[in-house]
N, C-alpha and C positions, 0 to 999 in steps of 0.2 A: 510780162510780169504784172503789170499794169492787172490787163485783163483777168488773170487769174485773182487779182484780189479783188476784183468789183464781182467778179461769178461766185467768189466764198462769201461775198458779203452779202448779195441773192440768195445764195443757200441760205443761210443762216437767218435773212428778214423772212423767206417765206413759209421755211420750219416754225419761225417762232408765233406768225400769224396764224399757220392752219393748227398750230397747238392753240392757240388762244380761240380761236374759234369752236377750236374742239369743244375745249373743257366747257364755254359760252353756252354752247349745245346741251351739252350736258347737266350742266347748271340747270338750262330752264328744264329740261327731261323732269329733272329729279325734283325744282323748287320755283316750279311755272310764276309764282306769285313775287317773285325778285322784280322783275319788269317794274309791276305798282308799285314796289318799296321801294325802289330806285326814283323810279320818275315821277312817281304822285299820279298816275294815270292809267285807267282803265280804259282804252279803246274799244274792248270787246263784250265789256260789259259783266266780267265774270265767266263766258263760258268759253273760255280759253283756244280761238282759234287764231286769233294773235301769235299767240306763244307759241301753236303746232305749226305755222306759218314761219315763225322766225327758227325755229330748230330744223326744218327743211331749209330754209334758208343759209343757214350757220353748216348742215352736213357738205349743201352744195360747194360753198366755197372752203370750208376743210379738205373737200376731198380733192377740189381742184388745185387748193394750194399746196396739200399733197404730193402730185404729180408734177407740177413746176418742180417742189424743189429734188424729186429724185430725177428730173431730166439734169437739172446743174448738178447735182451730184453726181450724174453719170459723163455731167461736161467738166467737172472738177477732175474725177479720173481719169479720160483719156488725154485733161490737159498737164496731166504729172507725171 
């Protein structure tokens, strides 16, 4: 019983991460210039390889945390 509720409470932290990372992603797709407005800081100087660095960065771990949580999801139902 135990176990079954720390594998639903996996599913649910690494659904709600690779959703946050998604949308993260997506954000800067659509509105690259958030980074500066957030942080007060241009690293790249304006030509945005920062930003296409971090939405490869953000797709990689979306997709990864992705795949975690449909393995607990597939350990959720053979454990009920």
């Amino acid at each position: 019983m135990r176990n079954l509720r720390a594998l639903r409470v996996r599913f649910w932290v690494e659904t709600g991460l690779a959703v946050t990372t998604a949308l993260l992603a997506l954000l800067t797709v659509v509105a690259p210039t958030w980074i500066e407005a957030v942080f007060g800081l241009d690293p790249d100087r304006g030509n945005g390889e920062v930003e296409w660095a971090l939405v490869a960065v953000l797709v990689l771990v979306a997709t990864t945390l992705t795949v975690l949580a449909r393995g607990s999801r597939a350990q959720l139902a053979s454990a009920t």
